[in-house]
C-alpha positions in Angstrom: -9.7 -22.0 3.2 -7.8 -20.6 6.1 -5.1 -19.5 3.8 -7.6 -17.4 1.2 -9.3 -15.8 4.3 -5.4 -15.0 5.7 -4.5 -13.3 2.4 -7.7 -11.7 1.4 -8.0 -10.6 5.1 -3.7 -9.2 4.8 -4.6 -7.4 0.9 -8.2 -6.0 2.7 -5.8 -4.4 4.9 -3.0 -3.0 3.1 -5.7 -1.1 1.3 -7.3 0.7 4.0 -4.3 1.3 5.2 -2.8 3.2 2.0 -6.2 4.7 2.1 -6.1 6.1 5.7 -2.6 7.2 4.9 -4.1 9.3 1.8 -6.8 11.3 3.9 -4.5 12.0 6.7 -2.0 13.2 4.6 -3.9 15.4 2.1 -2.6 19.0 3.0 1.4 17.3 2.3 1.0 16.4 -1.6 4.2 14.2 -2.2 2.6 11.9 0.3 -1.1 11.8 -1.0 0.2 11.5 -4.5 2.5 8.9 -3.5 -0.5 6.9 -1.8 -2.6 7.3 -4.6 -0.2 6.1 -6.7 0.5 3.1 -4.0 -3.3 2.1 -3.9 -3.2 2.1 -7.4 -0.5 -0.1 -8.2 -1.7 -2.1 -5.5 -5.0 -2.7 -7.1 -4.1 -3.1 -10.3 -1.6 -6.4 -9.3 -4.8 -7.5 -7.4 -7.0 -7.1 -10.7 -4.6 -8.7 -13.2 -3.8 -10.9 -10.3 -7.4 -13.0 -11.4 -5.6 -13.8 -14.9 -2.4 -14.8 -13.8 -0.7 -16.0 -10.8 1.8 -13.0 -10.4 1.6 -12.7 -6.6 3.9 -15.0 -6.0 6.7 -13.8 -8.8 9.2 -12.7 -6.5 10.0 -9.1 -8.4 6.5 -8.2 -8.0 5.7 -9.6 -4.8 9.2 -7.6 -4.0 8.2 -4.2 -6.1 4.8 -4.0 -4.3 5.5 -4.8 -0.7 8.1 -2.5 -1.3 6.1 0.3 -2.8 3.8 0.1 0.2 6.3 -0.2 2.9 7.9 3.2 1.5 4.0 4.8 1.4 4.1 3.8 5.6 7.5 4.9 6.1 7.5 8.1 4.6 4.1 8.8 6.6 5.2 7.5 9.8 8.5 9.8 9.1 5.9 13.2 8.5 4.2 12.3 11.0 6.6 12.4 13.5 8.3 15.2 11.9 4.7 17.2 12.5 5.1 16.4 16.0 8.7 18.4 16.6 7.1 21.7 15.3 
């Protein structure tokens, strides 16, 4: 049970956090498109993850955490550019 809470509680999350990213980010559109397009993908592995067990498929578990980690990196990387100016 601790495990499903841990995960849920991880995917819970990496959603608000890819939604946060897409309000602050609205007036740069590479990065709100590319965080829409993130919390997308990211909900649609969630949804077809109730039919199948794909989670835990290494190329998607890789493609995903991936495609995330580039939505954080490239607004961490604007934000600090914003900060210079």
């Amino acid at each position: 049970m601790f495990g499903f809470l841990a995960l849920s509680y991880l995917f819970i999350m990496i959603i608000i956090r890819i939604f946060r990213i897409y309000k602050s980010s609205r007036g740069t559109p590479f990065i709100a498109s590319y965080s829409l397009g993130a919390l997308a993908a990211f909900v649609s592995i969630l949804i077809a993850g109730l039919s199948e067990l794909n989670f835990w498929d290494q190329e998607i578990a890789t493609l995903i955490y991936f495609t995330v980690g580039l939505n954080i990196a490239l607004f961490l990387r604007h934000k600090a550019e914003e900060g210079k100016e």
